[in-house]
N, C-alpha and C positions, 0 to 999 in steps of 0.2 A: 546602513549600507544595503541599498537594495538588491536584492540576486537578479541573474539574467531570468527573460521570462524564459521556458523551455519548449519546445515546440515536439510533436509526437515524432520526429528521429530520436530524440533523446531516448526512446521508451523501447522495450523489447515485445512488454504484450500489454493487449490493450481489451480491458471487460466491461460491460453495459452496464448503469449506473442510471437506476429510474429513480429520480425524486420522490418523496412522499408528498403529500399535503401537508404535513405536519412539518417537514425540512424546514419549512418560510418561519420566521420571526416575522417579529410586529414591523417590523423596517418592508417585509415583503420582499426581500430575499433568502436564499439558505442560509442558515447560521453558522458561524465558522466554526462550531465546534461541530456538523453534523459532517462535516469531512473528514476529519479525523475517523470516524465513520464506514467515510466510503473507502478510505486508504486500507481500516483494516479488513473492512469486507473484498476488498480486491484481490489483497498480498495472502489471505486466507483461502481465499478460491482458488486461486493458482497453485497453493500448495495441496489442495485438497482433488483439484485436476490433475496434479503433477504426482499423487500416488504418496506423497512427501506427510501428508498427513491425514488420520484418519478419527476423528476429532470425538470419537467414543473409546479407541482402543490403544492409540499412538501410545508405545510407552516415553520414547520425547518427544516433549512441545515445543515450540518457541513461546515464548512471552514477549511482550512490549516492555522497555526495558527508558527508550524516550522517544517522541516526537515531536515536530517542529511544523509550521506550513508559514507559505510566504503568499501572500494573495493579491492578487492582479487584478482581478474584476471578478463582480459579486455572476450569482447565477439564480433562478428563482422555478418553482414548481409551475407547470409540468414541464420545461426542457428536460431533454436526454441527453443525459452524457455519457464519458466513458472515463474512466480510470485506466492512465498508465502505469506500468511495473516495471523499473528497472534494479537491477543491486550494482552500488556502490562498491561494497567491499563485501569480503567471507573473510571471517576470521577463524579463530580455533571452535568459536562455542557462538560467534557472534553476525548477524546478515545486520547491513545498513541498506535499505532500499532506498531508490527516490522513485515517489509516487507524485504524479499531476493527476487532474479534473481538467477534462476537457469538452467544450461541445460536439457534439456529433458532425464529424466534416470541418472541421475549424481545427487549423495546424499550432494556433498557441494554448498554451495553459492556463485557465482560471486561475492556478494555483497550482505549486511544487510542494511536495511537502519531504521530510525526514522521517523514516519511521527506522528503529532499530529494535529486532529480536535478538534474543538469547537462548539457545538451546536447551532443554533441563528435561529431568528424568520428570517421570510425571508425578510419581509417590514422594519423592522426598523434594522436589520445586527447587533442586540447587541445580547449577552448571553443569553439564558436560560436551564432552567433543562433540563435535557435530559428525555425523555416520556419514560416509567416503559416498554415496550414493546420494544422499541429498545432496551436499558439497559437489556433486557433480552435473546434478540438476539447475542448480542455481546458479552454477556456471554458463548458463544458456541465457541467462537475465544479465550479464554484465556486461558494461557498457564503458 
């Protein structure tokens, strides 16, 4: 079943995404797993612009917990792109984002993906609540 493609309404914020040289496989486009990549460099920049986390001291993390991506059409070094941020859902301990790839000026998505975090202490890497101030930041990504 293929998903709808998503076009940048679906998205709340949107960060610049330069290929490397390296992103191309032997086919001569990015590789599907360097997206995965761009998804978590995105959803990590926004939390690290958003105050949300401070990636030497945060006593909670989120961790990557699953991801999924659905792809539309391939993209290849040097285009620029941009990664969309939207959240799905907040749960007690849990963020569902949907992330696209998208070309710069071009309203559809390369690609949708699923990424889900989980909130956790950072000394002991189990679950906890997610703190009423993130939960409220991320409330600004939902869609």
């Amino acid at each position: 079943m293929k998903k709808e493609r998503p076009t940048r309404a679906d998205f709340r914020h949107f960060c610049p995404i330069q290929p490397r040289w390296s992103d191309n496989d032997v086919y001569g486009h990015i590789n599907n797993v360097v997206y995965y990549e761009y998804f978590d460099t995105a959803v990590n920049m926004w939390l690290v612009e958003n105050e949300i986390l401070d990636i030497e001291k945060s006593p909670i993390i989120s961790v990557v917990v699953e991801t999924g991506c659905t792809y539309f059409e391939s993209a290849a070094y040097p285009e620029q792109l941009e990664a969309g941020v939207a959240v799905d859902k907040i749960g007690t301990s849990s963020i569902v984002y949907a992330t696209g790839i998208f070309r710069r000026d071009v309203d559809h998505a390369l690609c949708v993906g699923r990424f889900v975090h989980v909130t956790v202490d950072r000394a002991t890497m189990r679950p906890v609540p997610m703190p009423e101030d993130m939960r409220a930041k991320l409330g600004t990504l939902l869609r």
